[in-house]
C-alpha positions as CSV (number, residue, x, y, z in Angstrom):
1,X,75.2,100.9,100.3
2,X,74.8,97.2,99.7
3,X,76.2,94.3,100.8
4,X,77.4,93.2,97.6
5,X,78.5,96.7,96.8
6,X,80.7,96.7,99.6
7,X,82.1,92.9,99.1
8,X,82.4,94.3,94.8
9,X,84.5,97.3,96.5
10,X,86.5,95.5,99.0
11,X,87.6,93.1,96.0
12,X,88.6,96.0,93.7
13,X,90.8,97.3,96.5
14,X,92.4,93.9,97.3
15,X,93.0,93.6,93.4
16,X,94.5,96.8,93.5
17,X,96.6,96.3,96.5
18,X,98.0,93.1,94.6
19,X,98.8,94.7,91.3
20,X,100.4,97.4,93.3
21,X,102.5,95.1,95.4
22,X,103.3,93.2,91.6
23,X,104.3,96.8,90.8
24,X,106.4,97.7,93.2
25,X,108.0,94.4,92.6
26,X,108.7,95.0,89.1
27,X,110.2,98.0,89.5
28,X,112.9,96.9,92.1
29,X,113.5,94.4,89.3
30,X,114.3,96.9,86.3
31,X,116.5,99.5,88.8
32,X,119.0,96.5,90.1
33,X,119.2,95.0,86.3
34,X,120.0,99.0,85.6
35,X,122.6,99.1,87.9
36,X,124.1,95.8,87.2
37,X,124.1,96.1,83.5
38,X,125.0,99.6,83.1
39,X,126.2,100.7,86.4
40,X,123.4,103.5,87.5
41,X,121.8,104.3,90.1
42,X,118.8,106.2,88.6
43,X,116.6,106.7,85.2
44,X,118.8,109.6,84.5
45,X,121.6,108.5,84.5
46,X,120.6,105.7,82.7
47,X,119.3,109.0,80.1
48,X,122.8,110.6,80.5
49,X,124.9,107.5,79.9
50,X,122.5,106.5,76.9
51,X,123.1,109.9,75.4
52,X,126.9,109.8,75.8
53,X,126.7,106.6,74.3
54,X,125.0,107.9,70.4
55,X,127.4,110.5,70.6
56,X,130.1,107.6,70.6
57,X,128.0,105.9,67.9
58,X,127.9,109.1,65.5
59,X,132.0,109.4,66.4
60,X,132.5,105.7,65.3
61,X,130.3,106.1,62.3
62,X,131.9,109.3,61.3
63,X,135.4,107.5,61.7
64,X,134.3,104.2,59.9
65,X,132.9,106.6,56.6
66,X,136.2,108.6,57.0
67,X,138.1,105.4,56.8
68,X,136.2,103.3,54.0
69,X,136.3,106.6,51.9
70,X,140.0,106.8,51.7
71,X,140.3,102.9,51.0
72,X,138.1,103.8,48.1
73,X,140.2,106.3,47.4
74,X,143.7,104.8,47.6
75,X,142.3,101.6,45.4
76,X,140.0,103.5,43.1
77,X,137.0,101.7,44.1
C-alpha cells in the first residue's frame, strides 16, 4: 500500500472518530432533554407516554364534539 493511501486512510478514520465522538455527543443531548421535558429515562418510554398521550387527545376530542353538539342542540344552531 501507498504512502498516500495510508495518510487518505488514516484521515478517513480520524474523520470518523470525530463524527462519532459529535455523535455520541448528540445523543447524550436528546436523552437528558427527554428526561427533563418529559420525565423518561429511555426511547420507550418516551413511545409509551406519547401513546398514552393520543389516547388523551382522542378522549378530549370526543368530549369537546360531545359538548359543542349539545350546545347546538340546546340553541338550535
Amino acid at each position: 500500500m501507498k504512502e498516500s493511501e495510508l495518510l487518505r486512510l488514516k484521515k478517513n478514520i480520524e474523520d470518523a472518530k470525530a463524527k462519532a465522538t459529535e455523535l455520541q455527543g448528540k445523543y447524550k443531548y436528546l436523552q437528558e432533554q427527554l428526561k427533563e421535558t418529559w420525565d423518561c429515562g429511555s426511547l420507550e418510554e418516551a413511545e409509551k407516554k406519547l401513546e398514552e398521550m393520543d389516547e388523551e387527545i382522542s378522549a378530549m376530542d370526543q368530549n369537546i364534539e360531545k359538548l359543542v353538539n349539545e350546545i347546538k342542540g340546546k340553541y338550535n344552531v
